[in-house]
Residue frames as qw, qx, qy, qz and C-alpha x, y, z in Angstrom:
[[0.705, -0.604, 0.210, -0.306, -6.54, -11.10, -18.16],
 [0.436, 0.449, -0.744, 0.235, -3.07, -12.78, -16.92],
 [0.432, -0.378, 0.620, -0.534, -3.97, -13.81, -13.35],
 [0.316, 0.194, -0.880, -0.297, -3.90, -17.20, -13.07],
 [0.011, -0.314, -0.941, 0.124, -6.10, -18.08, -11.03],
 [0.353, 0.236, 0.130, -0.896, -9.05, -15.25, -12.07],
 [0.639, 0.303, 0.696, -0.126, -11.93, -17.42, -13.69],
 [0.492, 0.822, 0.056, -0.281, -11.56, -14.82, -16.64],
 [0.545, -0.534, 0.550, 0.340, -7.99, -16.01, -17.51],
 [0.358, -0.214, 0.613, 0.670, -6.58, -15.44, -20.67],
 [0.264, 0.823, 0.497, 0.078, -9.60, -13.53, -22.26],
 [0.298, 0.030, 0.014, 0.954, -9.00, -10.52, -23.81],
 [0.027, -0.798, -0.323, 0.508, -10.62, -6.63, -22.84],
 [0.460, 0.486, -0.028, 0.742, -10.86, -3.77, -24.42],
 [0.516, -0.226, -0.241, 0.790, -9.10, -1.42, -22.55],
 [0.018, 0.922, 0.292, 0.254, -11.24, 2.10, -21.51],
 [0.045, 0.925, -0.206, 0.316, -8.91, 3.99, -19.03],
 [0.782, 0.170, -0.442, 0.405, -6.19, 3.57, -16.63],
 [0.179, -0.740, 0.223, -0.609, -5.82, 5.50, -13.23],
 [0.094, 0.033, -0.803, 0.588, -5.11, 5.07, -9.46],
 [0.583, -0.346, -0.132, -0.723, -8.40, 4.09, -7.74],
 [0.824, -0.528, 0.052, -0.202, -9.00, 2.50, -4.04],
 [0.467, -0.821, 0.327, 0.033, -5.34, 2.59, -3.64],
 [0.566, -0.304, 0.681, 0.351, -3.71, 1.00, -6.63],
 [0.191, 0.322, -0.596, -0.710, -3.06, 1.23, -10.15],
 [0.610, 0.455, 0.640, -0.107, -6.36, -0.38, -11.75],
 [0.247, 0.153, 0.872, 0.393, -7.64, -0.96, -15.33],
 [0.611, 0.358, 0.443, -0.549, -11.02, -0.22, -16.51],
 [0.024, 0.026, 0.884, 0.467, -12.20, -2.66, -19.34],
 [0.692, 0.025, -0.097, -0.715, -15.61, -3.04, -20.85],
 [0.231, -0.247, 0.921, -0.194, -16.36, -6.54, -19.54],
 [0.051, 0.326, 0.897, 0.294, -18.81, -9.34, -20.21],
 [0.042, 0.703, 0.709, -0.047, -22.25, -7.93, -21.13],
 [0.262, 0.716, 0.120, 0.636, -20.72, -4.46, -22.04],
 [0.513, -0.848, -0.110, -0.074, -20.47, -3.11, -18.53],
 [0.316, 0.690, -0.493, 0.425, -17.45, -1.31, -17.49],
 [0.763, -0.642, -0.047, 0.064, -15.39, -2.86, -14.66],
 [0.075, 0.870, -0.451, 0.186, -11.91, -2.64, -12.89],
 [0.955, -0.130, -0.098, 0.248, -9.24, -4.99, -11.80],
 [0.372, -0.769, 0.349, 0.386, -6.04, -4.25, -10.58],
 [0.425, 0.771, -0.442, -0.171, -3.29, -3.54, -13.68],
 [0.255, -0.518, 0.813, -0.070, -1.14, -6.27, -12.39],
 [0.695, 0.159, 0.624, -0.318, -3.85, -8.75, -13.39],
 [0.655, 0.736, -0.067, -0.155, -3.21, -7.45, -17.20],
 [0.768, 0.134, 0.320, 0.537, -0.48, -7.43, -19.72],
 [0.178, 0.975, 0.085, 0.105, -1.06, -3.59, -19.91],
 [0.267, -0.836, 0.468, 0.100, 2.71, -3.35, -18.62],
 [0.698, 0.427, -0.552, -0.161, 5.30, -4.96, -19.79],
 [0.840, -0.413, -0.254, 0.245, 6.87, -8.10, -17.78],
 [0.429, -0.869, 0.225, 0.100, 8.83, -7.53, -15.34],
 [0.577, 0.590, -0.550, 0.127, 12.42, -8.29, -17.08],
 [0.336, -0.449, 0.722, -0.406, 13.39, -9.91, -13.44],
 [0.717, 0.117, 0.434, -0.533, 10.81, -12.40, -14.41],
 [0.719, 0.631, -0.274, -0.096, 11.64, -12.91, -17.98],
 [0.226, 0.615, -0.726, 0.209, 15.43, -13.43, -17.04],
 [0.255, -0.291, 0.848, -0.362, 14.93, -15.69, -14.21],
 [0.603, 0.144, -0.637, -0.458, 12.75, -18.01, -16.29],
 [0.861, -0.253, -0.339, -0.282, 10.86, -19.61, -13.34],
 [0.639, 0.097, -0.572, 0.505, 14.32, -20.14, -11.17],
 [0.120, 0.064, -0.620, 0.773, 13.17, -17.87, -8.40],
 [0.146, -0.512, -0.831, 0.162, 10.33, -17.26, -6.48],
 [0.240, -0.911, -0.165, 0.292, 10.97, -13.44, -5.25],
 [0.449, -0.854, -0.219, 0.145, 12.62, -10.35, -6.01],
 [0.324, 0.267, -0.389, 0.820, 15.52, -8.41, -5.21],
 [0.133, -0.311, 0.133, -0.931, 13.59, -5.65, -4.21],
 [0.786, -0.332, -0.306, -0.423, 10.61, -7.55, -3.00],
 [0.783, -0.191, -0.424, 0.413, 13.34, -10.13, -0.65],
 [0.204, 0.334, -0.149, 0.908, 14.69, -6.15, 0.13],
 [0.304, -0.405, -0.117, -0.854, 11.57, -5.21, 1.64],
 [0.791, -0.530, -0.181, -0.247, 10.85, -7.92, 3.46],
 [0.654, -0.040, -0.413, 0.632, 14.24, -7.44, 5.10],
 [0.022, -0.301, 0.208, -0.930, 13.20, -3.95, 6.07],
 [0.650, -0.505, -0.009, -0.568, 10.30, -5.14, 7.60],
 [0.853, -0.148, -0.400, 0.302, 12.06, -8.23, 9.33],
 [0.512, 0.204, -0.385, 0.741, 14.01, -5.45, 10.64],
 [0.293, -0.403, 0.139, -0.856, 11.56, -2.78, 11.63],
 [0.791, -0.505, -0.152, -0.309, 9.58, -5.73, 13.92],
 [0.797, -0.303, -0.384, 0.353, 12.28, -7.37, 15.38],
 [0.234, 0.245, -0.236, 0.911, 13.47, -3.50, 16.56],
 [0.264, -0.569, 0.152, -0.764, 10.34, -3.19, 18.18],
 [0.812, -0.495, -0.286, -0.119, 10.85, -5.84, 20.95],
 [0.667, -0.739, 0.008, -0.098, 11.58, -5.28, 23.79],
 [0.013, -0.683, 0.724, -0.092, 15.91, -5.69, 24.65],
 [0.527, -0.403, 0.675, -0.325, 15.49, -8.00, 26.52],
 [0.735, 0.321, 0.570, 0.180, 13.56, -10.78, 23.94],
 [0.500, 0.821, -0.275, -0.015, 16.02, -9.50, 21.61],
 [0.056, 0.638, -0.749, 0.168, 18.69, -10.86, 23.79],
 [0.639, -0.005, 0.592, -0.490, 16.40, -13.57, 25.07],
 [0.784, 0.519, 0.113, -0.321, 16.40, -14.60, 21.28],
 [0.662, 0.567, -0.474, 0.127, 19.73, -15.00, 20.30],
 [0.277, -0.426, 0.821, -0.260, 20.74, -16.52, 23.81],
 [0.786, 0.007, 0.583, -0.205, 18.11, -19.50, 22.96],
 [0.695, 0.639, -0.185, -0.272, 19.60, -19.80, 19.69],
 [0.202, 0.651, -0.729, 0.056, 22.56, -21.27, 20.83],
 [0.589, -0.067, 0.742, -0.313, 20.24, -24.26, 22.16],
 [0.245, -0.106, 0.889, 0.371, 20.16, -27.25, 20.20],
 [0.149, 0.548, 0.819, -0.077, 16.18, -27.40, 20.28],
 [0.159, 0.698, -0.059, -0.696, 16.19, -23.48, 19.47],
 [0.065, 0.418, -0.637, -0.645, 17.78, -24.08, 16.60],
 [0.115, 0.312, 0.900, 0.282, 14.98, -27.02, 15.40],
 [0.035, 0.690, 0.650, -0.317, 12.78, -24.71, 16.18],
 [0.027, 0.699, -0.020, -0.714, 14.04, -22.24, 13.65],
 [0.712, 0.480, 0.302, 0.414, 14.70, -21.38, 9.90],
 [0.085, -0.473, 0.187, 0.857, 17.17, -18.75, 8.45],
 [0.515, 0.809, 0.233, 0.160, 15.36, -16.89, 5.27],
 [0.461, -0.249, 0.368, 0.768, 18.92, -15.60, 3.23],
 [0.413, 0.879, 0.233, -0.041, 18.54, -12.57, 0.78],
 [0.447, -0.265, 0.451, 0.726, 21.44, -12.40, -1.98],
 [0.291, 0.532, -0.300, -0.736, 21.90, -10.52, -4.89],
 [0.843, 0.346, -0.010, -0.411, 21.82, -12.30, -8.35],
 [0.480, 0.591, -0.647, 0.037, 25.01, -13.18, -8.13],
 [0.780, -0.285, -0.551, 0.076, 24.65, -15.37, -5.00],
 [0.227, 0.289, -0.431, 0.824, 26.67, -12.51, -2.90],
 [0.380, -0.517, -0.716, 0.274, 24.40, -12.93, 0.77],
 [0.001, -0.700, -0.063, -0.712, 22.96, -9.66, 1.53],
 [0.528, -0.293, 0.569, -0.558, 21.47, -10.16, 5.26],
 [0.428, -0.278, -0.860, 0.002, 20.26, -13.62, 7.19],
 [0.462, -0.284, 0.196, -0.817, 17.47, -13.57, 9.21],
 [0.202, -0.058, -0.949, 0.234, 16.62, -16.32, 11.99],
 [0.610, -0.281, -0.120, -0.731, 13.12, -16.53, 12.19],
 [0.026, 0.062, -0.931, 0.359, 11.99, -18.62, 15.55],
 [0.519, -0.419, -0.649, -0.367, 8.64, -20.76, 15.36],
 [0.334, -0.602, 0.390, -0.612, 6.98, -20.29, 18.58],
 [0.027, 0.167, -0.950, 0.263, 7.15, -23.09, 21.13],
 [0.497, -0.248, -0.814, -0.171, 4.62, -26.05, 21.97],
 [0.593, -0.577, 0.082, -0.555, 1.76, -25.17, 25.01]]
């Protein structure tokens, strides 16, 4: 068990099968008291690391492909409003108080080469 925060952390299983099951790659382990349970695979060491992980030795947080994806979904919501607060969004950006009222999330490669920005606006005060 790798998950850090699972109470079972860093025990070892032994390891009965492996299969898709309720929609994600799970485990099955004989667990305490001999009884078979599951956990998602991710939770193990049954895979190797992720070499993205290894390499970046704690210096990032996210990703490529993960920071990828949530650009594709940054895109697919902000395509489904409306024109107007699409245009209604980047006209109040050019206010000072817009802009406090924003952050940009940046997604580059490894080399630092910017892929896309995305201005993400907090919602105003009642």
């Amino acid at each position: 068990m790798t998950h850090p925060f699972h109470p079972l952390a860093g025990q070892e299983f032994d390891l009965i099968s492996r299969k898709r099951n309720w929609g994600e790659d799970r485990v099955f382990i004989v667990g305490q008291g001999g009884l078979t349970t599951s956990m998602p695979a991710t939770w193990t060491d049954v895979d190797p690391p992720d070499p993205y992980v290894v390499v970046s030795a704690g210096r990032t947080a996210f990703r490529i492909q993960d920071l990828l994806a949530l650009a594709g979904l940054l895109d697919s919501l902000q395509s489904r409003l409306p024109k107007e607060v699409q245009s209604e969004l980047r006209r109040n950006c050019k206010d000072e108080y817009a802009l406090q009222r924003s952050f940009i999330v940046r997604v580059s490669d490894h080399n630092g080469t910017i892929l896309r920005d995305y201005t993400v606006y907090l919602e105003s005060d009642p």
